[in-house]
MARFI-53128 format. One line per 4 residues: number of its first residue (from 1); their letters; for each residue x, y, z of N, C-alpha, C. Coordinates in nm, 3 decimals, always signed. Layout:
NUM = A = X,Y,Z,X,Y,Z,X,Y,Z ~ ...
//
This chain:
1 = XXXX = +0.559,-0.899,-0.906,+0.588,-0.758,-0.883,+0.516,-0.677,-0.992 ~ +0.489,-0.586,-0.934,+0.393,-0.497,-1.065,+0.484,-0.459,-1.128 ~ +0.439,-0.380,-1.297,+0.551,-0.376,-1.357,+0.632,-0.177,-1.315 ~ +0.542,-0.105,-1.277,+0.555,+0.052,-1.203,+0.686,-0.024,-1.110
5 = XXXX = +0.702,-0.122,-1.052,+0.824,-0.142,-0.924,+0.897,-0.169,-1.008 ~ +0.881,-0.261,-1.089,+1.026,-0.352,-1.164,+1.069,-0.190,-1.225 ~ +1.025,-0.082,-1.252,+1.064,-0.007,-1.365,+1.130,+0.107,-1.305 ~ +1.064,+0.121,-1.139,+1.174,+0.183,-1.021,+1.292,+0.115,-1.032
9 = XXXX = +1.326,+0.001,-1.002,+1.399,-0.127,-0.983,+1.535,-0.072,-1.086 ~ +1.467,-0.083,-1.254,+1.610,-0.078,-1.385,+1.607,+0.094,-1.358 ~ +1.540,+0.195,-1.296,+1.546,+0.352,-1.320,+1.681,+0.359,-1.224 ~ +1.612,+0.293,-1.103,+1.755,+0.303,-0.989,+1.879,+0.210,-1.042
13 = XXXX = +1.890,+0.099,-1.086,+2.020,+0.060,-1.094,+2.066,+0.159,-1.250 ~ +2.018,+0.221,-1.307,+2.055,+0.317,-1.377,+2.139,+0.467,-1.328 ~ +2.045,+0.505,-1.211,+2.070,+0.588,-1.153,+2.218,+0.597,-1.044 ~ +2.236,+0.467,-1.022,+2.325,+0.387,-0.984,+2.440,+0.383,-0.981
17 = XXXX = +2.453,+0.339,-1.175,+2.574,+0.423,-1.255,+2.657,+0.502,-1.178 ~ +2.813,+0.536,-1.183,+2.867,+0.622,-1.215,+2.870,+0.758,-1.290 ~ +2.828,+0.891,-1.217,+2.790,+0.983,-1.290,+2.872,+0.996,-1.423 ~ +2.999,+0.963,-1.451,+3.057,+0.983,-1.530,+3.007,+0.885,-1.673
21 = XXXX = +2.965,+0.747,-1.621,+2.928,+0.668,-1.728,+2.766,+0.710,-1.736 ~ +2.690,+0.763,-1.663,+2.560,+0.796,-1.711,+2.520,+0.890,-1.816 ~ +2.659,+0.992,-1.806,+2.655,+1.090,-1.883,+2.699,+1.098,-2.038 ~ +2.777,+0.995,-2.044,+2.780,+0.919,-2.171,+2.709,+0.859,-2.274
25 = XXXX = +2.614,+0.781,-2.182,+2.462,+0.717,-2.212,+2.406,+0.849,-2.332 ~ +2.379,+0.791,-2.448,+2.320,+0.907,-2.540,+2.288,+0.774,-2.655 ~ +2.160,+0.885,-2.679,+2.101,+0.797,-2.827,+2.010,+0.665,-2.806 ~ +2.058,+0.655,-2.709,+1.961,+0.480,-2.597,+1.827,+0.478,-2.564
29 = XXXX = +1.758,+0.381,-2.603,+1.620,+0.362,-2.489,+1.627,+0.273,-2.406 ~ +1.574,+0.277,-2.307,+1.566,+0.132,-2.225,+1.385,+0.119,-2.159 ~ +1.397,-0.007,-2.185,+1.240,-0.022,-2.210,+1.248,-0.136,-2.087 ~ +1.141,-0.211,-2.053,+1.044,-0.334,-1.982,+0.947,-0.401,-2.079
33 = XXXX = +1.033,-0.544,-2.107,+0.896,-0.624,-2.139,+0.891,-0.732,-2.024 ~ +0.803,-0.810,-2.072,+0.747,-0.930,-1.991,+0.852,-1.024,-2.021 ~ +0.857,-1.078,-2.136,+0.924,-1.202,-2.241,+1.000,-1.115,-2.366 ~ +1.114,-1.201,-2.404,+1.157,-1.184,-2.514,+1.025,-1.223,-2.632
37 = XXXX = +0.982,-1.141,-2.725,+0.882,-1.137,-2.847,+1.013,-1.300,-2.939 ~ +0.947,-1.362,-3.002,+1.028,-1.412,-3.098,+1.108,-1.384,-3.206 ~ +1.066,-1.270,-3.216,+1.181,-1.183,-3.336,+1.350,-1.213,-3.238 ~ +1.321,-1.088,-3.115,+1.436,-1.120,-3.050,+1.520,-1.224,-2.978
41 = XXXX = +1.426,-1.337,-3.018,+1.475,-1.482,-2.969,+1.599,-1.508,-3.076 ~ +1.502,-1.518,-3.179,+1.602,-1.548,-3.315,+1.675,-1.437,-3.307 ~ +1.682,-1.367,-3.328,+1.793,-1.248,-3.304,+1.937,-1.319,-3.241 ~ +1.888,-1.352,-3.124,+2.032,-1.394,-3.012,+2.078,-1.523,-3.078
45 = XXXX = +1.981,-1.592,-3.156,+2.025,-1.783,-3.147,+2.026,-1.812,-2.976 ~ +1.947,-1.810,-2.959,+1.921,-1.846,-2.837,+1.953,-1.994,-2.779 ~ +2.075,-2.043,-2.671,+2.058,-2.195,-2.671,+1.923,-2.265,-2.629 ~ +1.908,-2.418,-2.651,+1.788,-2.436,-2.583,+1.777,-2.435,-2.469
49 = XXXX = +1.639,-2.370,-2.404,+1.610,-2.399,-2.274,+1.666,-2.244,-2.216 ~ +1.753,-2.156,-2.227,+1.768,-2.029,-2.194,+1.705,-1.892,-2.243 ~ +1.668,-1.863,-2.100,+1.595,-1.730,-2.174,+1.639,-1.600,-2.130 ~ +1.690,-1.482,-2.256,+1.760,-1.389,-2.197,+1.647,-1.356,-2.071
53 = XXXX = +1.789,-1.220,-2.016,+1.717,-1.186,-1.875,+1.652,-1.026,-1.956 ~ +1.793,-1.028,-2.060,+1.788,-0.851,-2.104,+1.893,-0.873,-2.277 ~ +1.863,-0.763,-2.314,+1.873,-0.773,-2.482,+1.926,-0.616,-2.510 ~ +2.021,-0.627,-2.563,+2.125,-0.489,-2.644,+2.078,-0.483,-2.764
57 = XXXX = +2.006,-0.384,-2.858,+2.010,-0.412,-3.011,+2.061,-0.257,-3.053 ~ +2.119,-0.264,-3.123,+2.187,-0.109,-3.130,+2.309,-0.139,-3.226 ~ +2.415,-0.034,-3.242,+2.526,+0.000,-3.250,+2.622,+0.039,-3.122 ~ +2.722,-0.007,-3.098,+2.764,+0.022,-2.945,+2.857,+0.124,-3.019
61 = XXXX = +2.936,+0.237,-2.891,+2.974,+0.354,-2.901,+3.101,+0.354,-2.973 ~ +3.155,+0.232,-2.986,+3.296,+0.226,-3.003,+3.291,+0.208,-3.133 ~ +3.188,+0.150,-3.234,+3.180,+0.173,-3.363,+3.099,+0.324,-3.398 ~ +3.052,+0.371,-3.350,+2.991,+0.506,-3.444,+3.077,+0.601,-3.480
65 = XXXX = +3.070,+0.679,-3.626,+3.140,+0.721,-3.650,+3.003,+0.835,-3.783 ~ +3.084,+0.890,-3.830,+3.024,+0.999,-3.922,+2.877,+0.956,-3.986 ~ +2.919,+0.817,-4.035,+2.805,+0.764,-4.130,+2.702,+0.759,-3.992 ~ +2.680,+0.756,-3.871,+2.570,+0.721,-3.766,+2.492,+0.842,-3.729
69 = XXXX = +2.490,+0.984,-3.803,+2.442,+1.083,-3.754,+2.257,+1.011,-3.789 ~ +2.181,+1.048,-3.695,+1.986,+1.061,-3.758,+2.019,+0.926,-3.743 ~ +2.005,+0.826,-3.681,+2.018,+0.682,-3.672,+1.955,+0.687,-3.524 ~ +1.836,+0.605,-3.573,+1.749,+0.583,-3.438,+1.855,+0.509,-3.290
73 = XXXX = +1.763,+0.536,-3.185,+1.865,+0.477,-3.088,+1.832,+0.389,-3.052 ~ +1.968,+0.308,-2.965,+1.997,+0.176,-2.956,+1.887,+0.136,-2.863 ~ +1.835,+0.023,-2.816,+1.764,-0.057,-2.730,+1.769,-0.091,-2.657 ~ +1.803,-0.089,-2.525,+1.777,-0.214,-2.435,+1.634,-0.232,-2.377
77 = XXXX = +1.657,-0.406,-2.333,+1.523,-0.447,-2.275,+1.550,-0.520,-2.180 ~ +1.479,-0.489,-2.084,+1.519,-0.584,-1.995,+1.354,-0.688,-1.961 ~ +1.374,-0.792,-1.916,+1.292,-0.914,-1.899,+1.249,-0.911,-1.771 ~ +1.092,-0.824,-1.745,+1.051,-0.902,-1.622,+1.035,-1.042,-1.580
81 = XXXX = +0.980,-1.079,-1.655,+0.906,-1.235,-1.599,+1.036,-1.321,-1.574 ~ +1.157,-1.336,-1.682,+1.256,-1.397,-1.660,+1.349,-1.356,-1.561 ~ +1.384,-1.205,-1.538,+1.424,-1.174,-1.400,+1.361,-1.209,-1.253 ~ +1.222,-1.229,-1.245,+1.157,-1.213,-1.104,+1.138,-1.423,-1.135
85 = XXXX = +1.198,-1.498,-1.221,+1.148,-1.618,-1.196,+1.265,-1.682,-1.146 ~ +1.386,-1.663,-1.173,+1.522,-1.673,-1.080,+1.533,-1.622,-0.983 ~ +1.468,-1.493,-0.911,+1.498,-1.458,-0.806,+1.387,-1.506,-0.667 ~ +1.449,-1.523,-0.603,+1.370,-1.629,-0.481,+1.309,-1.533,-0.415
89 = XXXX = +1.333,-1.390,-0.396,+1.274,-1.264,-0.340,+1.284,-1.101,-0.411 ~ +1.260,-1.080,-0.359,+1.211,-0.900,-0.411,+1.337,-0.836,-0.392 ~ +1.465,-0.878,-0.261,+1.558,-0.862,-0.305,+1.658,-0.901,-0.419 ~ +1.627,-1.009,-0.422,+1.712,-1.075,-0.546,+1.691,-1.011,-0.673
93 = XXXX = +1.530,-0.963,-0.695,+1.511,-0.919,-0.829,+1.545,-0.803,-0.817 ~ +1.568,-0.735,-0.703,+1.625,-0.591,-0.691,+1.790,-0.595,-0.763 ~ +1.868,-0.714,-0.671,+1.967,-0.718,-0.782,+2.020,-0.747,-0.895 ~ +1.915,-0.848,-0.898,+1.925,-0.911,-1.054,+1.882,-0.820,-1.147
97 = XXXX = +1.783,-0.716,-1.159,+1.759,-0.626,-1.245,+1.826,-0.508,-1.265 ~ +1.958,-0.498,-1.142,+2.074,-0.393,-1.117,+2.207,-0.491,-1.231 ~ +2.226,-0.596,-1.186,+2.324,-0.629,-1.305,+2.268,-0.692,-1.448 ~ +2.164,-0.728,-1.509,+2.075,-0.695,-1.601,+2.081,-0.576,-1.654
101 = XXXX = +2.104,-0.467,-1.604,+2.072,-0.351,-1.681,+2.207,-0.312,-1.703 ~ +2.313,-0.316,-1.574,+2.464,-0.306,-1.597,+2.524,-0.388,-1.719 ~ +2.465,-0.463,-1.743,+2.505,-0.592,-1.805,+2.499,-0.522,-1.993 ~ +2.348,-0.509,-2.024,+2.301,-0.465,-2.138,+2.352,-0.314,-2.142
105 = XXXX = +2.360,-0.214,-2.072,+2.429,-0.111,-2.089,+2.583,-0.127,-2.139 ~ +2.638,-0.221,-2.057,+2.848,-0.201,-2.085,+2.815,-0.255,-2.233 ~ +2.703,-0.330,-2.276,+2.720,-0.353,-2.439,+2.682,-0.224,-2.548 ~ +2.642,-0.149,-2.507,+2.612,-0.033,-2.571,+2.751,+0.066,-2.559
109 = XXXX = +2.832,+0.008,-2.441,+3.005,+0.095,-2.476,+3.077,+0.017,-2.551 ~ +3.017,-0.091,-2.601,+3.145,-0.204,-2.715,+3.185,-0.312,-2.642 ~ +3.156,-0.312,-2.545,+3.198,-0.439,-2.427,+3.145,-0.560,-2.474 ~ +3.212,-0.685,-2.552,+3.165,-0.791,-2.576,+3.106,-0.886,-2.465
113 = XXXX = +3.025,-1.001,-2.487,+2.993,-1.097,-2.368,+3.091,-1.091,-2.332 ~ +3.195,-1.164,-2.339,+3.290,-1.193,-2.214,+3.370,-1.080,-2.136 ~ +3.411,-0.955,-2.246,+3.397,-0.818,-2.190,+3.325,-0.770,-2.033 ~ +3.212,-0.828,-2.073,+3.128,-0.803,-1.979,+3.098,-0.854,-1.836
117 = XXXX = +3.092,-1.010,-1.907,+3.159,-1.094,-1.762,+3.268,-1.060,-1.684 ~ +3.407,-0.998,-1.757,+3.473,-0.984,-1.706,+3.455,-0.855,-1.591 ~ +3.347,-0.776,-1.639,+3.330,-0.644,-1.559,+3.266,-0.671,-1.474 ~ +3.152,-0.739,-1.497,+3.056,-0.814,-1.358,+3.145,-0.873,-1.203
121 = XXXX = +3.257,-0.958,-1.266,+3.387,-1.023,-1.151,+3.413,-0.875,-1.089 ~ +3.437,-0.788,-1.159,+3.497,-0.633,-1.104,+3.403,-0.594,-0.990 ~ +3.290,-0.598,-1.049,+3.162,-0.493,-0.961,+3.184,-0.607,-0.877 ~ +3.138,-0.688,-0.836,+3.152,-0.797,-0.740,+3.051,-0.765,-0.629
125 = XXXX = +3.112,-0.719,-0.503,+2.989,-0.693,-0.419,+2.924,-0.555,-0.415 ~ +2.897,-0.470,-0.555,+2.887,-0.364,-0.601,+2.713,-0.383,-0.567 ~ +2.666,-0.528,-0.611,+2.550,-0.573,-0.647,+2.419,-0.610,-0.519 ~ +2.539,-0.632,-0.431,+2.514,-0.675,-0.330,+2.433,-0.584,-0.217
129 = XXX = +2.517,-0.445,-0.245,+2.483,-0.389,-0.141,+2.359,-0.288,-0.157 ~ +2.297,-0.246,-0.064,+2.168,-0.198,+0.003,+2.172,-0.028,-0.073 ~ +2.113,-0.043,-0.204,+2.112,+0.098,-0.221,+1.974,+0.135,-0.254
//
């Protein structure tokens, strides 16, 4: 997939959002690479043989406080090559790059991994459907 689609792809499952949680979104970038760079490998401790899909580096919302004013903003990235190599079609990477981005966003509200998993069970066939 070229990378102009994959970047429709994380704009719409952004767009996606809940107006109420989009509007929250402040201070954030969200970017497209190919691969995790090795800095951000080591970053995660990565197990062997797994490769993120997508990467949070930031401060999430639930810690900022006075001392965070002029503090560059948080990161996300999401992983072409590792998203479109699990997905068997153009739909799949359509959804896989919709909960990928859901995924790395709820960590920028304080939502730990399993936090998060737990929200993914919620959305459920949120992911699924034809938007």
């Amino acid at each position: 997939m070229e990378r102009e689609d994959f970047e429709k792809l994380v704009k719409k499952a952004i767009l996606d959002l809940p107006e109420n949680i989009r509007k929250k979104m402040d201070n954030i970038s969200i970017c497209i690479d190919d691969n995790p760079s090795p800095g951000q490998l080591k970053k995660i401790k990565r197990r062997v043989l797994s490769i993120p899909l997508g990467l949070y580096e930031g401060v999430p919302k639930t810690i900022w406080g006075r001392n965070f004013s002029g503090r560059l903003p948080d990161k996300i990235t999401i992983f072409q090559k590792p998203v479109e190599s699990l997905a068997k079609n153009n739909e799949e990477v359509r959804q896989l790059a919709k909960i990928v981005t859901w995924h790395e966003i709820a960590h920028h509200f304080g939502f730990s991994e399993r936090g998060v998993r737990n929200l993914e069970k919620k959305w459920g066939d949120r992911f699924k459907q034809k938007t």
